[in-house]
TORKOL-4160 file (C-alpha; in steps of 0.2 Angstrom, whole numbers, padded with zeros to 4 digits, m for minus):
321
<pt num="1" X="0000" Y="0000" Z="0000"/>
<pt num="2" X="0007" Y="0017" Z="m0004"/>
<pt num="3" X="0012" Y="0030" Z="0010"/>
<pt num="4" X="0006" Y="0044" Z="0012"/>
<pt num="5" X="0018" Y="0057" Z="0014"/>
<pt num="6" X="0024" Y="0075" Z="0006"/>
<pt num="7" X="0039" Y="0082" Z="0004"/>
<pt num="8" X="0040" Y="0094" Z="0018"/>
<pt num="9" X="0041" Y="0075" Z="0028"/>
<pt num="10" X="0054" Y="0067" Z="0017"/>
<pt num="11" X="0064" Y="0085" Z="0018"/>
<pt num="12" X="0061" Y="0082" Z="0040"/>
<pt num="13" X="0065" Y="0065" Z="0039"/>
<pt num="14" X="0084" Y="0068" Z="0031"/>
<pt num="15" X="0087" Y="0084" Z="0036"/>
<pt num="16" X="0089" Y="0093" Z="0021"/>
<pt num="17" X="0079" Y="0108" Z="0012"/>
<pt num="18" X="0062" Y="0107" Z="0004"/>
<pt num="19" X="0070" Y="0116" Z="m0011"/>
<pt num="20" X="0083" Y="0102" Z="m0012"/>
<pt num="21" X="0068" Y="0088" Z="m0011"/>
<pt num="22" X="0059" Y="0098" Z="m0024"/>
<pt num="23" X="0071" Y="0102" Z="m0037"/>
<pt num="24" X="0074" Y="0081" Z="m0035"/>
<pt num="25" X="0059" Y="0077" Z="m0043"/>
<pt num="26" X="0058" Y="0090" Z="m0055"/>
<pt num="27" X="0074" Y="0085" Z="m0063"/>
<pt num="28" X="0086" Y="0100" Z="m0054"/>
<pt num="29" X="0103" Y="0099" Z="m0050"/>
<pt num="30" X="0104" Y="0089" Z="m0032"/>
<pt num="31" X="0121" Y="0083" Z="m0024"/>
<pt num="32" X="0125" Y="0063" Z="m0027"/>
<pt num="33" X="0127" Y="0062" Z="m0009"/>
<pt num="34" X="0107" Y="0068" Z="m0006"/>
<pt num="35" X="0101" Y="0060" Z="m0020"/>
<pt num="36" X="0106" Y="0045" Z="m0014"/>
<pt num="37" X="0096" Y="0049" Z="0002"/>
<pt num="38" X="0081" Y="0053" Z="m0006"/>
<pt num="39" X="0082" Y="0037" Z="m0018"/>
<pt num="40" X="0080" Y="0027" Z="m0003"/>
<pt num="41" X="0067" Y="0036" Z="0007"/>
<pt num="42" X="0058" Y="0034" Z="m0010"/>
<pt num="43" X="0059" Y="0017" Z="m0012"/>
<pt num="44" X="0056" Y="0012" Z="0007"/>
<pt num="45" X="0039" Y="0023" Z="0008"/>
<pt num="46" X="0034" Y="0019" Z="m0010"/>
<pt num="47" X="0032" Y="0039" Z="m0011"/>
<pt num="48" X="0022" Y="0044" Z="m0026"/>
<pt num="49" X="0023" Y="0063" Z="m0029"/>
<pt num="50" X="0005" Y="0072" Z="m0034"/>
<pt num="51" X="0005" Y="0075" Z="m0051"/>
<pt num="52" X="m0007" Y="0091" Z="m0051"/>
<pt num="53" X="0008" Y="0099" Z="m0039"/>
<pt num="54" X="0020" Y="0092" Z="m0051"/>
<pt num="55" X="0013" Y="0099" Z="m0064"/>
<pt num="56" X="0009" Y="0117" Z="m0060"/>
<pt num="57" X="0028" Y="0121" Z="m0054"/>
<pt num="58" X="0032" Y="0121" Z="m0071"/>
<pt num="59" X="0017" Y="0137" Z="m0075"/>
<pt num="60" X="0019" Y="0155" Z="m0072"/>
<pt num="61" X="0002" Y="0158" Z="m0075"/>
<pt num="62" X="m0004" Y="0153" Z="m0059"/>
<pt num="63" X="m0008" Y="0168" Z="m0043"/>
<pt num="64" X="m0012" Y="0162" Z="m0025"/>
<pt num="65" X="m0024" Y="0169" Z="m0014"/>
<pt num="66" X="m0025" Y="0168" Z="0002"/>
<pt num="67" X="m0040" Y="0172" Z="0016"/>
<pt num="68" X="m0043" Y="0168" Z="0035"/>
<pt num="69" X="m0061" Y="0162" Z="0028"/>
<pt num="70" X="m0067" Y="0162" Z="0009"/>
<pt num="71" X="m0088" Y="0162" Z="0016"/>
<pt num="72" X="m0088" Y="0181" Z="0021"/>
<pt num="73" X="m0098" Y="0192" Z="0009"/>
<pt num="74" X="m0083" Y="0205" Z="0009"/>
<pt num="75" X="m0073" Y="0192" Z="0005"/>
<pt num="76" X="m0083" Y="0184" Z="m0011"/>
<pt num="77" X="m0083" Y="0201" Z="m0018"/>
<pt num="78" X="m0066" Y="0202" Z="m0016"/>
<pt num="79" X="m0062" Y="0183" Z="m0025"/>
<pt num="80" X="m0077" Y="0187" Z="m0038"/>
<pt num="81" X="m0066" Y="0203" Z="m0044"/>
<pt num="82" X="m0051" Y="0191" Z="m0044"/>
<pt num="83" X="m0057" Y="0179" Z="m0053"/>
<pt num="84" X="m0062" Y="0190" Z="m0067"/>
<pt num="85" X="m0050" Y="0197" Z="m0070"/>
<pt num="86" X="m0040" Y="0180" Z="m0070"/>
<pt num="87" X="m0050" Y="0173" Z="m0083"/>
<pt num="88" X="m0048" Y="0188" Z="m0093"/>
<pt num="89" X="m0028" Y="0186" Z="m0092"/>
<pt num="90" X="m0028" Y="0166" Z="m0092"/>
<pt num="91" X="m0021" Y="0165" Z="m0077"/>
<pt num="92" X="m0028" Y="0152" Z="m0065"/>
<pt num="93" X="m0027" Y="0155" Z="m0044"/>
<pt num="94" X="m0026" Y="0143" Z="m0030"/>
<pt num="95" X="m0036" Y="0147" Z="m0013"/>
<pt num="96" X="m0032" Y="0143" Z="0003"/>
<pt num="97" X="m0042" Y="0146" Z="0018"/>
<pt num="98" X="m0034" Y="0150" Z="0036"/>
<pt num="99" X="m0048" Y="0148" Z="0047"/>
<pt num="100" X="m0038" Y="0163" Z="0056"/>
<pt num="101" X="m0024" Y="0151" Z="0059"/>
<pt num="102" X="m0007" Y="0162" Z="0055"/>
<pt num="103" X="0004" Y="0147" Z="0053"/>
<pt num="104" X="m0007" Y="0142" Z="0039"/>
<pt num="105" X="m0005" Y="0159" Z="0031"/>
<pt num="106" X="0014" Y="0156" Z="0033"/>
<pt num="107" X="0011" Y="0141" Z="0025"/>
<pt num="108" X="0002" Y="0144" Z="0013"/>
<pt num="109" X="0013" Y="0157" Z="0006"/>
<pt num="110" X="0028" Y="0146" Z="0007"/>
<pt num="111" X="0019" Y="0133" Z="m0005"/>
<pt num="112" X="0011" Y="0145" Z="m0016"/>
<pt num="113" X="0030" Y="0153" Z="m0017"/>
<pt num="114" X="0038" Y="0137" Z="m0022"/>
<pt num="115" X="0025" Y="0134" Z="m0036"/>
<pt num="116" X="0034" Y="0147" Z="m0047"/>
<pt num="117" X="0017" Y="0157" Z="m0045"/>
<pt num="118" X="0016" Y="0175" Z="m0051"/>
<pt num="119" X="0015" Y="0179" Z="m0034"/>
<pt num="120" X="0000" Y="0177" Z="m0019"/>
<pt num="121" X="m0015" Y="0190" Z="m0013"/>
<pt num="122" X="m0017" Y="0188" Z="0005"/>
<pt num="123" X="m0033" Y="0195" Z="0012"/>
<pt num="124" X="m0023" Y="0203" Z="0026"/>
<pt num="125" X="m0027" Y="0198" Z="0047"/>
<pt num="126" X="m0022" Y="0208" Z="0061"/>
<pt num="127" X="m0006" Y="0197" Z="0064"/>
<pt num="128" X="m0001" Y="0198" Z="0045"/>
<pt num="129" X="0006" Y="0217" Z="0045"/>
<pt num="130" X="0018" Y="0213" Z="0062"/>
<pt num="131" X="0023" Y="0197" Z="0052"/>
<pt num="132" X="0044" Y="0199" Z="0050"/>
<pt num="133" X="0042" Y="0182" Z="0038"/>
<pt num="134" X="0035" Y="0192" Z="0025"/>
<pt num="135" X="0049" Y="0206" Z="0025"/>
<pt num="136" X="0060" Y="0195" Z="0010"/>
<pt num="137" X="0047" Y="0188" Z="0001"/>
<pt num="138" X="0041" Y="0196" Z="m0016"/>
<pt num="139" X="0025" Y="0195" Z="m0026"/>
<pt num="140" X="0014" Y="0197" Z="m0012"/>
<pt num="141" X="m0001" Y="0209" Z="m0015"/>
<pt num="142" X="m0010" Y="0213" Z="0003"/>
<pt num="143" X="m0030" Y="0217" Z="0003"/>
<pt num="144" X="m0038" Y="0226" Z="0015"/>
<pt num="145" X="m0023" Y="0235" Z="0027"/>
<pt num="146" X="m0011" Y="0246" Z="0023"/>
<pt num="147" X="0008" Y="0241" Z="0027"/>
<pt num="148" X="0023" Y="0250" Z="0025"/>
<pt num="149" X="0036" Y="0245" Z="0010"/>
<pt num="150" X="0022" Y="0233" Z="0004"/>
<pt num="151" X="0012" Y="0232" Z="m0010"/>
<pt num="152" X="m0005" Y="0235" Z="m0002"/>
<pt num="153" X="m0024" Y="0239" Z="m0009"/>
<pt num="154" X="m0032" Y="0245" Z="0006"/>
<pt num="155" X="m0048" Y="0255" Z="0011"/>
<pt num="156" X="m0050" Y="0271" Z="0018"/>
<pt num="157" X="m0056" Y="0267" Z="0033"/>
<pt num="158" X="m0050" Y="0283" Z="0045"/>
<pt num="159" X="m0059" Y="0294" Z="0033"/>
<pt num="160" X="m0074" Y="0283" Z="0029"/>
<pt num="161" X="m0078" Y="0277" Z="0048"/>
<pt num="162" X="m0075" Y="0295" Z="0054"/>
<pt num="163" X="m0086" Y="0301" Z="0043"/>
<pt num="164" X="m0098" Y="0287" Z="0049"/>
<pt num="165" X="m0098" Y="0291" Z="0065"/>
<pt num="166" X="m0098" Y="0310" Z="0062"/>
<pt num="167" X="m0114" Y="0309" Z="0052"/>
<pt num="168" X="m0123" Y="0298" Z="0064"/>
<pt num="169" X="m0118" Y="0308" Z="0080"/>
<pt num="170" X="m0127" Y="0324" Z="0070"/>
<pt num="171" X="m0141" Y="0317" Z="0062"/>
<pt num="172" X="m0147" Y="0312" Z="0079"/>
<pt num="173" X="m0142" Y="0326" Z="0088"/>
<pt num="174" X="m0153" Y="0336" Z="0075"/>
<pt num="175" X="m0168" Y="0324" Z="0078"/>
<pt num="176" X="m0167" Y="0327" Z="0097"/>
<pt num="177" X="m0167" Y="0310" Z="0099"/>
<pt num="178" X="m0161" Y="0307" Z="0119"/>
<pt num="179" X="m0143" Y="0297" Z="0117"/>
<pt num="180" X="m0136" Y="0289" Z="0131"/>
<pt num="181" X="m0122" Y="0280" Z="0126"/>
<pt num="182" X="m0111" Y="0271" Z="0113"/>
<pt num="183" X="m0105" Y="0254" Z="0109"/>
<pt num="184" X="m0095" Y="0248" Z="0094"/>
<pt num="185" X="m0094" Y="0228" Z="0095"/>
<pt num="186" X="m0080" Y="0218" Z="0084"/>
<pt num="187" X="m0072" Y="0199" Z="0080"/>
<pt num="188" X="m0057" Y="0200" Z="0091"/>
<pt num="189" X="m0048" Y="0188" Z="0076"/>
<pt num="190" X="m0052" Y="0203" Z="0063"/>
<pt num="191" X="m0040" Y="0220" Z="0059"/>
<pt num="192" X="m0037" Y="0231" Z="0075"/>
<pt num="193" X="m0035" Y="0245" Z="0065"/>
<pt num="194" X="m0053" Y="0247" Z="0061"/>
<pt num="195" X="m0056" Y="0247" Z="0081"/>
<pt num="196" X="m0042" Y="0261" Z="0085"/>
<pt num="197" X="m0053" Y="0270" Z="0072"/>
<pt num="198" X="m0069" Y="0273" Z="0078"/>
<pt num="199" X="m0062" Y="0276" Z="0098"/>
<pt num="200" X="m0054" Y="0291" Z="0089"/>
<pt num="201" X="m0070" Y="0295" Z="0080"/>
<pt num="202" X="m0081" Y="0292" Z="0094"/>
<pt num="203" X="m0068" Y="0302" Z="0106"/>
<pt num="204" X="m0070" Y="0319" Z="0095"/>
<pt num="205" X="m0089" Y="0317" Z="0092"/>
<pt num="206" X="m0095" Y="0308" Z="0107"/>
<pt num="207" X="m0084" Y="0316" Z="0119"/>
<pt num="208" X="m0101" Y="0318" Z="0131"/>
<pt num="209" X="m0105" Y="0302" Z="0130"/>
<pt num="210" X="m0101" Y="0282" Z="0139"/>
<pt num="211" X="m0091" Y="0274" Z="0126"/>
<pt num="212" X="m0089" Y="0253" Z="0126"/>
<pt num="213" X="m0082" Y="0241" Z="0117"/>
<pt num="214" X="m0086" Y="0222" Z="0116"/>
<pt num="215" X="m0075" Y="0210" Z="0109"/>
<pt num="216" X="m0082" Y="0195" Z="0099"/>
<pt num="217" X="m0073" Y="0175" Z="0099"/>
<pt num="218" X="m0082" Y="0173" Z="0082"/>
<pt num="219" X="m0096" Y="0185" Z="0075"/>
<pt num="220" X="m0102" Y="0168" Z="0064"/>
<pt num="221" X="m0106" Y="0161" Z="0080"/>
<pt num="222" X="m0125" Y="0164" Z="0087"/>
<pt num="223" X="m0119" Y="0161" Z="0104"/>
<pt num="224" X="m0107" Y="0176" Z="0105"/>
<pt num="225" X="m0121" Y="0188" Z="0107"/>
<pt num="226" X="m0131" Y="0183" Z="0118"/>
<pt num="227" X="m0118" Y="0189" Z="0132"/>
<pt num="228" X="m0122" Y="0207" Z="0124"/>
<pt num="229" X="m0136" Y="0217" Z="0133"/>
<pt num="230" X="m0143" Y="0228" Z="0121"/>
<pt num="231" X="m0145" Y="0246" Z="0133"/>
<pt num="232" X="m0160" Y="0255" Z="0128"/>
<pt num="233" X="m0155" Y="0274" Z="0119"/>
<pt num="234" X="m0137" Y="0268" Z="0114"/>
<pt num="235" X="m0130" Y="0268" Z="0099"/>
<pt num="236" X="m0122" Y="0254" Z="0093"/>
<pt num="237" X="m0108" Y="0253" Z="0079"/>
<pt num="238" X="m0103" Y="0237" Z="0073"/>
<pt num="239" X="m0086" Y="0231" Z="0064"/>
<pt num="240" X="m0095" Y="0224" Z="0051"/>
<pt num="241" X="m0114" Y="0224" Z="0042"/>
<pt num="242" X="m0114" Y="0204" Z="0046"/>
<pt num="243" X="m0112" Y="0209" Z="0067"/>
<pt num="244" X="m0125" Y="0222" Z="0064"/>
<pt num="245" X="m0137" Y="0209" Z="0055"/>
<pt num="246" X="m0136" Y="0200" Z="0072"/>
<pt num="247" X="m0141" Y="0215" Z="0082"/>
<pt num="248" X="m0156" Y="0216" Z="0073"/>
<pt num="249" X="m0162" Y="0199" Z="0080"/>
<pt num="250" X="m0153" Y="0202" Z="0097"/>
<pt num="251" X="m0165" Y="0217" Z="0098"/>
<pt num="252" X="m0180" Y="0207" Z="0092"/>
<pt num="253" X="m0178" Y="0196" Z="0108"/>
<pt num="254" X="m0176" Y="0212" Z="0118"/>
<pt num="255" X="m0191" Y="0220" Z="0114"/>
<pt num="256" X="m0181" Y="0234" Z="0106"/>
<pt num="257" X="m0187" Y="0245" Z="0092"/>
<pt num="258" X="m0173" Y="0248" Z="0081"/>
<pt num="259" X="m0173" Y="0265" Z="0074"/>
<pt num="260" X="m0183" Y="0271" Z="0092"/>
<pt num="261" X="m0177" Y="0263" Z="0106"/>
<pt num="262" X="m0158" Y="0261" Z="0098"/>
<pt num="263" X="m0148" Y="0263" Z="0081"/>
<pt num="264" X="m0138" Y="0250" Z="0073"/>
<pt num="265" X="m0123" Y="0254" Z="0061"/>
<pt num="266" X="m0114" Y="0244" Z="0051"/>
<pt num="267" X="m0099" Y="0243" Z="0041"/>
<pt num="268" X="m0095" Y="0233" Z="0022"/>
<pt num="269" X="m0112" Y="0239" Z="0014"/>
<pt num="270" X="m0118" Y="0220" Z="0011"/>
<pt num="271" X="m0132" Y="0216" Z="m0004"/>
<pt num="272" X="m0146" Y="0213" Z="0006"/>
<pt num="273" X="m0142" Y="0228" Z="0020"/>
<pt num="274" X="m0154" Y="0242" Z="0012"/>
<pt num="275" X="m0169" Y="0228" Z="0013"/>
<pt num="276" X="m0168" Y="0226" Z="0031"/>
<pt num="277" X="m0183" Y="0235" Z="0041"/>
<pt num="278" X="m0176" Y="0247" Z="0047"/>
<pt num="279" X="m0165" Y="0247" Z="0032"/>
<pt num="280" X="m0146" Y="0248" Z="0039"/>
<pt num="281" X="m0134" Y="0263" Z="0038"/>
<pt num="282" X="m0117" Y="0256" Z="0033"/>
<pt num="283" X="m0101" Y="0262" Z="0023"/>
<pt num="284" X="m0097" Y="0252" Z="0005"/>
<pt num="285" X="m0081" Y="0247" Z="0001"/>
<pt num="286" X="m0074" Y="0241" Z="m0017"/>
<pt num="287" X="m0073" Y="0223" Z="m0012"/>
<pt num="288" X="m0073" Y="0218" Z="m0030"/>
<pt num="289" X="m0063" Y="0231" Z="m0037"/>
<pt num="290" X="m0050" Y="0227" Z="m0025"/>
<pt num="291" X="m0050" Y="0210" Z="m0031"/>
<pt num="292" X="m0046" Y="0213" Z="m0049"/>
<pt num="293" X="m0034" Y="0226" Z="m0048"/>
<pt num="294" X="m0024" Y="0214" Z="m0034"/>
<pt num="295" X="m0023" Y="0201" Z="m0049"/>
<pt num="296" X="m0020" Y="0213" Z="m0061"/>
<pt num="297" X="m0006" Y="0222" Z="m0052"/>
<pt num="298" X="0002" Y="0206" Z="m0051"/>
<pt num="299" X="0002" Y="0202" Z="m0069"/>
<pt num="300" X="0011" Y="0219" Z="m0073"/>
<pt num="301" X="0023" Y="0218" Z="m0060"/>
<pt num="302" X="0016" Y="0233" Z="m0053"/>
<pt num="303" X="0019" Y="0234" Z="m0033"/>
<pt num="304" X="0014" Y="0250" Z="m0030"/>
<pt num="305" X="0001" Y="0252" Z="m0017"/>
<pt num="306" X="m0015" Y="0258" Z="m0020"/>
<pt num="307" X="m0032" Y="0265" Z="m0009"/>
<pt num="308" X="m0050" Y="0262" Z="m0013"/>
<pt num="309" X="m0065" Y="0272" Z="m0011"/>
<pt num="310" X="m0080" Y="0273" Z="0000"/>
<pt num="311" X="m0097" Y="0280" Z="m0001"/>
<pt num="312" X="m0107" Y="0282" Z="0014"/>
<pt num="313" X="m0124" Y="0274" Z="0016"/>
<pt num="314" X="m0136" Y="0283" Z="0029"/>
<pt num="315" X="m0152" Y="0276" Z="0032"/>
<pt num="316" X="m0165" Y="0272" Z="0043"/>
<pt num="317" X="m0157" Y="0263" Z="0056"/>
<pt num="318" X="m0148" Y="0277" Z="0063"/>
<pt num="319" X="m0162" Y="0290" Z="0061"/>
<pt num="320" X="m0173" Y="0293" Z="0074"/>
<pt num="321" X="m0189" Y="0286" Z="0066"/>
């Protein structure tokens, strides 16, 4: 029976590179001495090496792309925009999904690096702009954060949120309607940047007010808000329109009138916000845009950093109805 077992284990096993094991069985140049080494290994495990990997280190027309979850509506948008403009450019792309995990990014790109791949999109996570593993490596395009010396396609968020916040705080100022307090709820896995944000928004135009925050494990998770006690006359801004769509029923079980008894805002602008009742207030980002200009950047060599746009999307949900 054939065993199971990769390259990074035959490299382990002999204590030699994964470069060295790979050239070996693509025909590149390998000492006699570990050639030798890797001939028996072979032989004594009946290795067979996967074809489709085989035969992808040869292309250059291949891109990776890398996300800590590939379900998120942001994050579709983002892979649709990359996958058309792929398929415009013949170029085919590899996903690999994180699940959050930041050795699996590290991973990931390792793999994606030795593929002879025109280089890898990573749809960036708060541990990927501190990571020092990234400083040698080229062809990287990162989506969503801004990181010095890197090529980067990135929103405007301190713009975009201050404006959110800022147009909120006025609008129901203007409406009278009696605000006691703020909270802005997150996924504690998800970009601090975004939270560092909104306190400096909600510290110059909510200066008069309580300010919380509440962390989230995992915004997919219904469990995660039932520890949140929705406070009557707060206002409460969420890191993204998905954690916002869950206020909505948190509410519902509270007997809270969105829109009266508190306002909701969100963040991403998702397809379906502007049908809620009341519809959502949110901010809309590119996501698609993003996408295809990361693959297209790649495929001219083009490393130069680039930011998106926003438009800001005020509605019922944080008006005093």
């Amino acid at each position: 029976m054939t065993q199971k077992m990769t390259m990074a284990e035959i490299s382990k096993q002999l204590g030699i590179s994964k470069m060295t094991v790979s050239r070996y069985f693509n025909g590149g140049y390998v000492s006699e001495e570990n050639r030798i080494k890797i001939d028996a290994i072979v032989k004594e495990n009946h290795y067979i090496p996967n074809k489709f990997a085989r035969s992808i280190r040869s292309q250059s027309n291949i891109i990776g792309f890398i996300a800590p979850r590939i379900e998120s509506y942001t994050t579709s948008l983002v892979i649709k925009g990359a996958l058309a403009a792929a398929n415009e450019s013949n170029v085919r792309m590899l996903f690999h999904a994180t699940g959050f995990c930041h050795e699996s990014e590290r991973q990931a790109v390792s793999e994606f690096n030795g593929l002879n791949a025109l280089g890898t999109i990573i749809i960036a996570s708060k541990h990927t702009v501190i990571e020092p593993f990234y400083k040698d490596i080229k062809n990287l395009v990162f989506i969503g954060k801004n990181v010095s010396e890197r090529c980067c396609l990135f929103y405007p968020e301190q713009t975009a949120i201050t404006e959110l916040v800022s147009k909120t705080m006025v609008t129901l100022d203007a409406q009278k309607a009696a605000v006691l307090g703020v909270q802005y709820i997150y996924d504690e896995r998800m970009l601090s940047s975004r939270t560092s944000v909104v306190k400096q928004a909600l510290d110059q135009y909510a200066t008069e007010l309580p300010r919380e925050f509440h962390s989230l494990q995992d915004s997919e998770q219904a469990e995660s808000y039932q520890n949140i006690t929705l406070k009557p006359q707060y206002i409460y801004f969420c890191a993204t329109d998905n954690i916002a769509i869950r206020l909505y029923r948190r509410a519902k079980e509270l007997k809270l009138q969105i829109g009266k008894d508190i306002w909701v805002v969100g963040v991403g602008d998702y397809e379906f916000s502007d049908l809620l009742v009341p519809s959502l207030t949110s901010v809309s980002f590119n996501y698609y845009e993003m996408g295809y200009q990361a693959v297209k950047k790649l495929i001219r060599r083009d490393f130069s950093s680039v930011e998106g746009e926003f438009e800001l999307k005020t509605r019922e949900s944080s008006q005093f109805i």
